[in-house]
N, C-alpha and C positions, 0 to 999 in steps of 0.2 A: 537446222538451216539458219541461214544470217537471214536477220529481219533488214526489209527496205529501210531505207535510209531516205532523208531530204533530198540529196542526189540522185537516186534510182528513184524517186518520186518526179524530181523535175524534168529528168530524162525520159521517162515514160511520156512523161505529160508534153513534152518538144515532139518525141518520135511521134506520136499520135498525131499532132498537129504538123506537122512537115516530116512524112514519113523518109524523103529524098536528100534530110541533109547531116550530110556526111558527118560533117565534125561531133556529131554526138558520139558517133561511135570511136571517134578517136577520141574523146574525152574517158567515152566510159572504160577504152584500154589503157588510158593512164590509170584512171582511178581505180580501177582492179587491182593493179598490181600494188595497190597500198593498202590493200585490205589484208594484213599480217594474219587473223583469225583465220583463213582462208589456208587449205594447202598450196604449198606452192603448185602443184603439180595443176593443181585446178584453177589457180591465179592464171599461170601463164597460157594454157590451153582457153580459158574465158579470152583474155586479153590479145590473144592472137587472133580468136576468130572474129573479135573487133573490127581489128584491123580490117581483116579479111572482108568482112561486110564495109565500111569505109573505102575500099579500095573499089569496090564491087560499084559503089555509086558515083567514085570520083576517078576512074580506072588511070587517069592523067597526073593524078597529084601524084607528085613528088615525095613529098612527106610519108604518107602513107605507106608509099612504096620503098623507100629505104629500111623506117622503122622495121617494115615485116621482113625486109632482106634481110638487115643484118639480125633480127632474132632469130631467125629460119640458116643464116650462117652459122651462128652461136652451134647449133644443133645438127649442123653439115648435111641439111638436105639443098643438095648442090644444082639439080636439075630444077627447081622452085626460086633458087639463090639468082642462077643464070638466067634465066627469064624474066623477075624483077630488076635486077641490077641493067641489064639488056633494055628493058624499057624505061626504066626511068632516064638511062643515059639518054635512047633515042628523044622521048620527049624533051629533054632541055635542050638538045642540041636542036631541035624542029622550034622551039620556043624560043633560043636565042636568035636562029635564024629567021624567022618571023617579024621581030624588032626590026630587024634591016641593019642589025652591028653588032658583027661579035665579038667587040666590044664590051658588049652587056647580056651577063647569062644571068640566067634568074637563080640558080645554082650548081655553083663547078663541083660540089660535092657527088652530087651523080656522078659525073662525069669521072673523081677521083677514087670513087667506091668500082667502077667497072673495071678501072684498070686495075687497081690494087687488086680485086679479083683475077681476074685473068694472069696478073703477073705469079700472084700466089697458086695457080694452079699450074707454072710453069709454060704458059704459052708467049714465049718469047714472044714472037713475029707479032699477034695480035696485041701485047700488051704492049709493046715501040707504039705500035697504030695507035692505042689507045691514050698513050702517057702525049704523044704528036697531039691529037685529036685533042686533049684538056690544053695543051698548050697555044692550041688556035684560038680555044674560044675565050682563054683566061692566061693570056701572052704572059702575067706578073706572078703566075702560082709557080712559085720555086720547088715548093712539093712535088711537081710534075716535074721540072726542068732537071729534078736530081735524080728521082726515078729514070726517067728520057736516059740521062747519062750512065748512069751503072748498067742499065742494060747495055748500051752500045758496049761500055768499057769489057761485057763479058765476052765480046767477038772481037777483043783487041782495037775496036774503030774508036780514038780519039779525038771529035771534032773541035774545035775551040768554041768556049763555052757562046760566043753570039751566034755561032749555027744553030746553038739548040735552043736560046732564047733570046728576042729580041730585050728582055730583059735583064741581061745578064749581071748587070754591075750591081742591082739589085740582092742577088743570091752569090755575094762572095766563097761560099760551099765549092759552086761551080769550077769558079779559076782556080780554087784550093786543089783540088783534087784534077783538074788538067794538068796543073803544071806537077803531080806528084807523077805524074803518067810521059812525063817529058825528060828522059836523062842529061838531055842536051841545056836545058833549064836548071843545071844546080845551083847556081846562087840564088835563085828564085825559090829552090825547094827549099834551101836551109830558112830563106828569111821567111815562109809558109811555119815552116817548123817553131823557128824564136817566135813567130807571134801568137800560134795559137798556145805556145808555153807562157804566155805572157796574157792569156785569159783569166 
């Protein structure tokens, strides 16, 4: 067996003294997984049920709640996947809206992990909503505003790129790829074409 260490000494001696605070046990899932002497098999089942206790005391963070998604994505247990991804979106969108501006989310990552979800499982209709949904509360994430667009592009709907962002001239992607979708636009498609030849 692996002998305690400084660390599993100091963490013992914290969780003793504040049995309710969370971040040890996301500490001790990092630090797991750097214990190389360790099977992996056993690294990563310590390190996830980490989490799992960390989530257990802080069921809102964020943090928490991604890491264990996307390790638990890694591994395609999908019905665990959906139900983290699902609430940490809810919470930042309840936490952005709380501030009084959405404006300011505390992070659009959730927000980007749900959809990307949902897109990857093929649910068009909910993942528009969702790609919509990142772009209310984070109007400048071009990430979202290109996602937004390919889906539409795949039901033939070409909106011009300031329907889908009010940030649009930010995310030149956008108009690239509108006007490749416009035949009536071809001096515009060829001068699309010389420029990004000229990256």
């Amino acid at each position: 067996d692996r002998q305690p260490g400084i660390f599993d000494t100091m963490a013992a001696e914290l969780e003793r003294r504040h049995p309710s605070f969370a971040p040890i046990h996301g500490l001790r899932s990092a630090q797991i997984q750097t214990l190389w002497e360790v099977p992996v098999e056993i690294r990563q089942a310590q390190a996830v049920q980490e989490l799992r206790k960390a989530r257990k005391i802080e069921p809102e963070n964020l943090r928490y709640a991604m890491k264990l998604a996307n390790w638990l994505k890694q591994r395609e247990k999908n019905r665990e996947v959906l139900q983290l991804l699902r609430k940490a979106k809810e919470h930042a969108v309840e936490i952005s809206s709380k501030q009084g501006s959405v404006g300011i989310l505390r992070n659009h990552m959730a927000l980007d992990l749900w959809a990307t979800y949902v897109e990857g499982q093929g649910w068009r209709d909910e993942a528009e909503q969702a790609w919509r949904e990142a772009l209310m509360f984070a109007p400048h994430n071009c990430t979202a505003a290109r996602h937004l667009q390919g889906l539409y592009q795949q039901r033939n709907y070409h909106p011009r790129p300031e329907e889908i962002s009010t940030y649009a001239s930010e995310c030149p992607s956008l108009r690239e790829s509108w006007i490749r979708n416009q035949p009536e636009l071809l001096e515009e498609r060829i001068s699309v074409v010389q420029n990004r030849s000229l990256r």
